[in-house]
LUMPAKE-615221 format. One line per field, with one value per residue: residue in three letters; x, y, z of N, C-alpha, C in turn. Coordinates in steps of 0.05 Angstrom, whole numbers, plus 5000, padded with zeros to 4 digits. Example, Ala and Ser with C-alpha at 12.3 -4.5 7.8 and 13.67 -1.06 7.14 Angstrom:
2
rest = ALA;SER
n_x = 5264;5257
n_y = 4886;4955
n_z = 5156;5142
ca_x = 5246;5273
ca_y = 4910;4979
ca_z = 5156;5143
c_x = 5264;5258
c_y = 4934;5001
c_z = 5156;5157
This chain:
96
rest = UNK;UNK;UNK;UNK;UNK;UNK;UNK;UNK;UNK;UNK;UNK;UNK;UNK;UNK;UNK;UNK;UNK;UNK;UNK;UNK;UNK;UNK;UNK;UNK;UNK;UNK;UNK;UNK;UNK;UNK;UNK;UNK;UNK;UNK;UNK;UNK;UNK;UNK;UNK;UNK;UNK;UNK;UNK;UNK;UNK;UNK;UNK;UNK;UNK;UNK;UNK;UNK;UNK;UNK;UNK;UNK;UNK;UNK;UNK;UNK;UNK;UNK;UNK;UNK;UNK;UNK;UNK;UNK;UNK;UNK;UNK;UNK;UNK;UNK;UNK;UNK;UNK;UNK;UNK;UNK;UNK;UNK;UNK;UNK;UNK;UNK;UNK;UNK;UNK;UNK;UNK;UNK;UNK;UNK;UNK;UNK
n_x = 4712;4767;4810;4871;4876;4858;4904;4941;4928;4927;4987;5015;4983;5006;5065;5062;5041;5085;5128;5116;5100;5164;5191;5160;5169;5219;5277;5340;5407;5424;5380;5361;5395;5444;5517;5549;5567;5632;5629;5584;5526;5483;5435;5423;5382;5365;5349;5326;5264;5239;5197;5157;5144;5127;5078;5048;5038;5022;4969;4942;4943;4911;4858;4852;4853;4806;4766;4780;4768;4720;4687;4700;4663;4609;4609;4609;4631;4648;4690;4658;4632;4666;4677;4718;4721;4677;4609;4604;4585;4521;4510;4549;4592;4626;4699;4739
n_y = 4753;4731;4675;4679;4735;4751;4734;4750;4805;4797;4790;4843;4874;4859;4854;4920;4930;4904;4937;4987;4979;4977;5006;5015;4999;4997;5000;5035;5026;5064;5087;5026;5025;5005;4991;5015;4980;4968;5014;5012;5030;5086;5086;5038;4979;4945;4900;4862;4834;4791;4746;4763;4816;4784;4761;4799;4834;4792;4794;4839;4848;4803;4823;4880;4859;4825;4859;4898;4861;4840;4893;4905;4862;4870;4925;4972;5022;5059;5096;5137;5146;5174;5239;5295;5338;5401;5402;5449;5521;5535;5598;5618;5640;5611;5628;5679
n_z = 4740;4727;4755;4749;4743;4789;4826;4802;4809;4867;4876;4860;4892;4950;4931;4936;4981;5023;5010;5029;5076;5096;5127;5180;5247;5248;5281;5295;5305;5346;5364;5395;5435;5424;5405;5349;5292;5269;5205;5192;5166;5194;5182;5187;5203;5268;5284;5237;5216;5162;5166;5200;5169;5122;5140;5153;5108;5082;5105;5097;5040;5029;5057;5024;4968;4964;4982;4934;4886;4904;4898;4839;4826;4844;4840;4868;4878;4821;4769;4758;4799;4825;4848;4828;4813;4814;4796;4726;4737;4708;4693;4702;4644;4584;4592;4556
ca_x = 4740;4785;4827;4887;4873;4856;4935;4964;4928;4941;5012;5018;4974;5030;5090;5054;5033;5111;5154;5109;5118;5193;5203;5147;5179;5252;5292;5370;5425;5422;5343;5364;5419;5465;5539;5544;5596;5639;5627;5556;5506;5473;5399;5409;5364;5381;5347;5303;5250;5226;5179;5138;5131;5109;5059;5033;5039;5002;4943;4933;4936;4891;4834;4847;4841;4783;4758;4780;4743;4689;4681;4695;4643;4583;4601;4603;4654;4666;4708;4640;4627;4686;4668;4738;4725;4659;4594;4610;4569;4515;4504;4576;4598;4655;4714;4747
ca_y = 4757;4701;4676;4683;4755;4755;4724;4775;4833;4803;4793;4866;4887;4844;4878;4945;4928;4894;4964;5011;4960;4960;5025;5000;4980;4986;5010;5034;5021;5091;5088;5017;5039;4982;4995;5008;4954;4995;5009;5011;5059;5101;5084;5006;4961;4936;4871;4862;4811;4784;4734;4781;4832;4775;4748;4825;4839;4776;4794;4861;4844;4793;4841;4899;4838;4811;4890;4896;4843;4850;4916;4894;4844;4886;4958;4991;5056;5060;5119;5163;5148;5192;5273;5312;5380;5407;5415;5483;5531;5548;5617;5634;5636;5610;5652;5687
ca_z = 4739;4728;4776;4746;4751;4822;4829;4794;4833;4885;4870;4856;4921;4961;4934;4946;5012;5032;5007;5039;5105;5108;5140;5201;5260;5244;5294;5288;5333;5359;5383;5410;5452;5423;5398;5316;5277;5248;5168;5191;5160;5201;5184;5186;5224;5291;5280;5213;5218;5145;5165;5205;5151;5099;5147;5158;5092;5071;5115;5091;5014;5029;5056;4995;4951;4978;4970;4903;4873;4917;4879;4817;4819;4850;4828;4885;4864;4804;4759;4743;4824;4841;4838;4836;4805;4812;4761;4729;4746;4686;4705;4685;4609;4587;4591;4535
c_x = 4754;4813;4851;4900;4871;4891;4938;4953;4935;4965;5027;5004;4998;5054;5086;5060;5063;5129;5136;5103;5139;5198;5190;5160;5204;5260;5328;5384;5429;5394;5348;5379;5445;5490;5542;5571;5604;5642;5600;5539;5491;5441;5404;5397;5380;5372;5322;5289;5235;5203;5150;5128;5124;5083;5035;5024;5011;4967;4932;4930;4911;4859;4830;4843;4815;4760;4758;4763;4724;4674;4684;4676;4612;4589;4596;4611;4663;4676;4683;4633;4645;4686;4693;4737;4688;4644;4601;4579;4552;4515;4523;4591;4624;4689;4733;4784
c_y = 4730;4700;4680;4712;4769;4742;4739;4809;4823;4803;4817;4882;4877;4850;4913;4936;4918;4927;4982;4998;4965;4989;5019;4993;4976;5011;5007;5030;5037;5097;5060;5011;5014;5003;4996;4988;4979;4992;5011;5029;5060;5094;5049;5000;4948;4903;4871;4825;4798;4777;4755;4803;4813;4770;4779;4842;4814;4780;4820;4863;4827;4806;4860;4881;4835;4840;4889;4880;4843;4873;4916;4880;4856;4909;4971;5015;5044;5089;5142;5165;5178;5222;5292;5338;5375;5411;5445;5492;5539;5581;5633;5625;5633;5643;5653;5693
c_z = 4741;4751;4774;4744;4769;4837;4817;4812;4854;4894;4878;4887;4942;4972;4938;4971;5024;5033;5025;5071;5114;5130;5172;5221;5268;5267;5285;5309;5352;5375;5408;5424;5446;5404;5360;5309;5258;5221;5175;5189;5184;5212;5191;5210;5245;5284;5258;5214;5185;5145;5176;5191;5127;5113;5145;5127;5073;5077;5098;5061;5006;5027;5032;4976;4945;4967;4941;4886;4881;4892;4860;4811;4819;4838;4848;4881;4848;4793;4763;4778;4838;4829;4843;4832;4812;4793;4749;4724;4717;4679;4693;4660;4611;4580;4568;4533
């Protein structure tokens, strides 16, 4: 695999791993007993931290990365690995 390929998955692992982050953690002004500004939605964050969800985010793309290629490289699961429906049964003819 070329590396320029391993930078774009993991690119894409990254911004996965960041959006399905943001909700993590967040507290509203109503859970942290502070006063809302008025005009202020409802759901917003009491205090949103960026850096801490890139760093958390960085770690965790890193490892599925690391996975990913891993498995790409050896073959550990691949598509014909994964069994969703069952063999059909011979026994019973197809149906009419």
């Amino acid at each position: 695999m070329q590396i320029t390929s391993i930078i774009a998955i993991y690119f894409l692992i990254w911004v996965m791993t960041a959006f399905v982050m943001l909700p993590f953690g967040v507290r509203t002004a109503e859970e942290a007993g502070i006063e809302k500004v008025p005009g202020q939605a409802e759901s917003a964050p009491v205090s949103f931290k960026p850096g801490k969800l890139m760093i958390r985010a960085t770690l965790i793309a890193t490892v599925l990365t690391t996975l990913f290629v891993l498995n790409y490289e050896y073959g550990w699961v691949g598509v014909d690995d994964i069994d969703i429906l069952p063999e059909p049964d011979p026994q019973i003819g197809p149906r009419d």
